[in-house]
N, C-alpha and C positions, 0 to 999 in steps of 0.2 A: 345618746347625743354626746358628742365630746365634750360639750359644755354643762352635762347635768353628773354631781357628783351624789352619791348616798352619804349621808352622814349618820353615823352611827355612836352615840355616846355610852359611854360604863362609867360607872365610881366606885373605886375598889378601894372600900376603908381600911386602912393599914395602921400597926401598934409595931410603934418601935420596943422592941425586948430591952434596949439597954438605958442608963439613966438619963435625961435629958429637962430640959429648963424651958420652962415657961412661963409668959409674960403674963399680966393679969388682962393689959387692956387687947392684948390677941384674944384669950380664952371668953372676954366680952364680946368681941367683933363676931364669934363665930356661935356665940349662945347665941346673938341675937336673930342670925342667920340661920338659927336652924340647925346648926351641927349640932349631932347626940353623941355625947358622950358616954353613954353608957353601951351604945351600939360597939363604940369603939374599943373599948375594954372588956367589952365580955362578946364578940367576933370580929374583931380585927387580924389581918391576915399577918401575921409577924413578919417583920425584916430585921437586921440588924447591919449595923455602917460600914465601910470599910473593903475589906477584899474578901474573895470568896473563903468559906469555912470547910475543908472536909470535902463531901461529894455531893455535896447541896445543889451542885449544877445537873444531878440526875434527878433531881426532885423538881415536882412543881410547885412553885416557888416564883416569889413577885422577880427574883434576879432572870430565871430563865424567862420570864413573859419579856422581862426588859430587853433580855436577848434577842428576841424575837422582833422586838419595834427595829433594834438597831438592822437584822437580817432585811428588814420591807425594803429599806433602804430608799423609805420615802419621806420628801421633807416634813421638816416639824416647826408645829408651828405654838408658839408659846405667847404671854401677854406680859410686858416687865421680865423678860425670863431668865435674864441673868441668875436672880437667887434659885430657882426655880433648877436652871442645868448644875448649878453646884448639889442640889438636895438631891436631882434626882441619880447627879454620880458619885456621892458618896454613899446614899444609903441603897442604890441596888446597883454600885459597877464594882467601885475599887474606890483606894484611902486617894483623896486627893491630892495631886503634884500639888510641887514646891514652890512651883513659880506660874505666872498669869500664861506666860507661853507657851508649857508644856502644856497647860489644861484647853486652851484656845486648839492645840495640836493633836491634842486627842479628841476633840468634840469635833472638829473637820472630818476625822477620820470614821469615826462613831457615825455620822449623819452626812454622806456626802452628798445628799440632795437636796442639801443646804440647810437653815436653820433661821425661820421666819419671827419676827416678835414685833405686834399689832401695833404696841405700843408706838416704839421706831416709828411702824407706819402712819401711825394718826399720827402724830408729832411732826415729822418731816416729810411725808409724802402728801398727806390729806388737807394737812395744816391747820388742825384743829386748836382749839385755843384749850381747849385742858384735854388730857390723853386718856383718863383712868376708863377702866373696863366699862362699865355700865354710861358711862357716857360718850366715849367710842361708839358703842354699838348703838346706844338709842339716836345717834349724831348722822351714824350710815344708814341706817334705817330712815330716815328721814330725807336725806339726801337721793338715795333711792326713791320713796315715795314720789318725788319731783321729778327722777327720769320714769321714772311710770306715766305720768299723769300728761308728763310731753310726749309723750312716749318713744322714749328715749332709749337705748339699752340701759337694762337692769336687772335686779336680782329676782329671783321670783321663787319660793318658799312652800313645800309641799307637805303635809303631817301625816305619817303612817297611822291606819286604824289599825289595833289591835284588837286582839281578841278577848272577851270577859275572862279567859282565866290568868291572860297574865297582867290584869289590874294592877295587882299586888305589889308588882314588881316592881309598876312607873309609878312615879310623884310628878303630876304636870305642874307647869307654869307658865303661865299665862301670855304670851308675847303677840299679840297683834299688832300691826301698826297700827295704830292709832290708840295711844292709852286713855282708858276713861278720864281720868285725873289729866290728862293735857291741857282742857278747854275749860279752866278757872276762870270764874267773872272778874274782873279787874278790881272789883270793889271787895271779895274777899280773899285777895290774895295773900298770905302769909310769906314773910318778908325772907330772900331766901338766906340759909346759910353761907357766910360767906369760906369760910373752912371749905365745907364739903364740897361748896362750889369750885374750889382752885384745886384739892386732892382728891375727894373723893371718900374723905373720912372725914367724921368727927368724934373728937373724945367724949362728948357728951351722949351718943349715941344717940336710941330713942327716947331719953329726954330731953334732947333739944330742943329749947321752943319753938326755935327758925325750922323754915323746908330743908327737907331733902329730896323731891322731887326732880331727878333730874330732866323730865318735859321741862317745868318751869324756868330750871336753871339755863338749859338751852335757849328758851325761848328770849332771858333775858339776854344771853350773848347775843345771840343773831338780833337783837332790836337795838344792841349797846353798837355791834360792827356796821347794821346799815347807816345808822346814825353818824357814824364815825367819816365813812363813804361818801354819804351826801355833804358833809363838811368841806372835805374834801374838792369833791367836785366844785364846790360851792368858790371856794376859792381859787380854784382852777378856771374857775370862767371868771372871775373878777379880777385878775392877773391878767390874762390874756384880753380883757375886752379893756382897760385900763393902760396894758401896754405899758410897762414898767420897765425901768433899764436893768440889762441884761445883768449886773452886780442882784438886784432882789431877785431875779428869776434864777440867780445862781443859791441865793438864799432859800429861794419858796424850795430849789431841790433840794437843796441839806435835809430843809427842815420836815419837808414829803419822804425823804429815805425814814426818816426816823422814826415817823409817824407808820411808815410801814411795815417798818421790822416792831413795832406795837401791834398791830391789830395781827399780827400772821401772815403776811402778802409775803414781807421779803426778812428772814431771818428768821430768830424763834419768835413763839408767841409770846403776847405780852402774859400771859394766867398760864406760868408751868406749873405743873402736877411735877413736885419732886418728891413726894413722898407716897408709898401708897402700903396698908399693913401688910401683913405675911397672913391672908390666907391660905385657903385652898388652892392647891396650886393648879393655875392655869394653864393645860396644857391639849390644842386639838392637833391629831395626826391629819392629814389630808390623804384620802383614801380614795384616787377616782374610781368613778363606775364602770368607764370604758377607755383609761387609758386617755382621759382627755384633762380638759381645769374646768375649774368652776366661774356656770356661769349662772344656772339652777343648781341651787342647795336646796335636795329633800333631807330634814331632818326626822333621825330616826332614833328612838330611845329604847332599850330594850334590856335584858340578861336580869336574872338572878343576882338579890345583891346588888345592884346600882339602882341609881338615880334618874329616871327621865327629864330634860330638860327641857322642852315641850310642851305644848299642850295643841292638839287640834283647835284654831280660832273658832271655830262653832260651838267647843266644850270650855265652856266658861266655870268657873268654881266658884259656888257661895261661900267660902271660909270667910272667917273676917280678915279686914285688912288687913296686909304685910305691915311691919316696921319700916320705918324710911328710909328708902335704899334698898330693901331688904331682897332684893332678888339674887344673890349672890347664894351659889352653890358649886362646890364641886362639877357638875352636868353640865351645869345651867352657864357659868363662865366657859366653859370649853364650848359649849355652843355659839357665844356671843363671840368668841375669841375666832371660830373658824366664820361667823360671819361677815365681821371684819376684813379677814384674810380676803373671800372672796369679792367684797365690793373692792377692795382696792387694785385686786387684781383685774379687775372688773376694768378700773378705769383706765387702769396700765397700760391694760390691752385696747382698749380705744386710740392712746395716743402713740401706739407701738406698731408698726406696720409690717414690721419682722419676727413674724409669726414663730419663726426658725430660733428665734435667740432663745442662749443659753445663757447663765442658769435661767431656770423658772420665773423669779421675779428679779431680775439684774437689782433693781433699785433697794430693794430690801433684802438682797440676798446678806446672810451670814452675818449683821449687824446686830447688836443689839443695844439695847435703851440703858444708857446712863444717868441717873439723876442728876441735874446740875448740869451737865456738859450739853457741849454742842457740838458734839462729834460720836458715834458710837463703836461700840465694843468690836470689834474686826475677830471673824471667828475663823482661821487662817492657820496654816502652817510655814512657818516664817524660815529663812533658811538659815535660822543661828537656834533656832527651838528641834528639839527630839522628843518623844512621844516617851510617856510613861513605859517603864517595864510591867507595869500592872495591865495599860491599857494594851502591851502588845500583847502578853500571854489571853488577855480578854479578846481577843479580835482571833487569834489563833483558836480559840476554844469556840467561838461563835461561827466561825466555816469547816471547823472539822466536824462538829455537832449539825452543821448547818441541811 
């Protein structure tokens, strides 16, 4: 079908060779998560920063794989991913331009099937009231569940069974719609974080005494916005059946815009996510099956060395509980990242009649997420900007090789 894509995730653990600094409350965020660091130091695949060394581009080697994404010359789809296209072009393209232009100039060039980031979308296309990863995705997840149940167009979600010997290889995780922990009795609810609620972090981590349950945190938003609605309305018919002179009806709309660019209807939301830490970086290619988009996502985990980000809903794991939050991985964000991708495109294409238009997703094409701002990053080749000498000999070397 045009509309059913394969998704296939890998995690290829990587050790930078040269010296580098690290924060303590990252190296917390990622213990708690599960990163091994001892995987990483004793089989990490080396890289090192900068431009190419020698004849390393005959070798296989993370540069030449990178090569090879930019050759698919299919869009890429990233989460916050501004920091993300700086890491991933200086430690496997070339030393970074000098200026925001030229690097904007070379990333157009690098990825001309554009260059997607979720975040952007749940922020100004979805209108989410916080954007971060795992609440994005448990947000569309949900939002789905309801065009299901109407049945509505939606996403619809398939798990490859593997075989007994390559157990080894996947790590599941658990993602059904519906989390156990959703359906907390009112009387023992534990009061949530309000930190982690607005970004998506906290410094306390798992000692915090507050949730981190993002069902919960959801559920409080969506009962804080209907409530906010029926206010609304509330006074929308008390205006109107009252019959006020048009000076207060010019007031009730001042004070209705304002109200609105709070709750998310018209402007930003009022609960920005400006900050979110530097893990693993979130990055899913979009790979169709047959040359079409997605409108079924099978997710598929597999290879040697990576991470599966899945888990068949019928194969449930007795471990003990995760950490709060703690579903973040390498796999497991690049899965939640391309699921986002597809429900929004999902909806796009609902209100998009023009099957034909180009790019892929006009609305989010080549943008990305700036914290604070309200406008995003334009990923463009401007006609007062020139492309790196690094990045031409690199484009030259990727179609002669190609």
């Amino acid at each position: 079908s045009d509309n059913t894509y394969l998704c296939q995730i890998y995690n290829l653990t990587l050790l930078c060779m040269e010296d580098y600094i690290v924060e303590p409350q990252s190296v917390q965020f990622l213990v708690q998560h599960g990163f091994d660091f001892n995987k990483q130091y004793s089989q990490g695949i080396p890289y090192h920063k900068g431009n190419d060394k020698g004849n390393e581009n005959q070798s296989q080697s993370v540069r030449t794989f990178f090569l090879e994404l930019i050759r698919a010359k299919k869009p890429l789809v990233l989460h916050n991913g501004l920091i993300d296209l700086v890491f991933l072009y200086q430690c496997f393209y070339a030393h970074l331009p000098d200026s925001l232009g030229t690097f904007t100039a070379d990333l157009s060039e690098m990825f001309p099937a554009g260059i997607y980031d979720t975040k952007y979308a749940s922020e100004f296309e979805t209108r989410f009231v916080a954007s971060y990863l795992e609440y994005a995705y448990k947000k569309c997840k949900r939002e789905n569940c309801k065009l299901k149940d109407s049945s509505g167009q939606h996403l619809t979600v398939e798990f490859c069974n593997y075989p007994a010997n390559m157990s080894r290889y996947i790590d599941y995780r658990h993602c059904s719609l519906e989390e156990e922990s959703h359906s907390v009795e009112a009387g023992n609810k534990m009061p949530v974080c309000e930190k982690f609620s607005a970004y998506g972090w906290c410094p306390k981590g798992v000692k915090c005494p507050q949730s981190h349950n993002i069902d919960l945190i959801i559920d409080e938003d969506d009962k804080l916005w209907e409530e906010k609605r029926k206010k609304r309305k509330h006074k929308w018919k008390r205006r109107k059946n009252t019959e006020e002179p048009a000076k207060a009806f010019e007031q009730e709309s001042s004070g209705k815009e304002v109200e609105l660019a709070q709750n998310g209807e018209e402007g930003p939301p009022r609960k920005q996510s400006c900050f979110e830490p530097a893990a693993a970086t979130e990055v899913a290619e979009i790979t169709p099956n047959s040359g079409g988009r997605p409108l079924e996502e099978n997710s598929m985990d597999t290879e040697p060395e990576t991470e599966a980000a899945c888990a068949a809903e019928e194969q449930k794991e007795t471990h003990g509980p995760p950490s709060q939050g703690g579903t973040h991985r390498a796999g497991f964000d690049a899965f939640m990242t391309g699921y986002i991708m597809a429900y929004v495109w999902m909806l796009k294409k609902g209100k998009n009649t023009d099957t034909g238009a180009e790019p892929w997703l006009p609305d989010c094409h080549n943008k990305l997420y700036l914290s604070g701002k309200s406008v995003p990053l334009q990923i463009v080749k401007s006609l007062f900007s020139k492309s790196s000498k690094a990045h031409s000999q690199k484009m030259k070397l990727a179609w002669a090789s190609g």
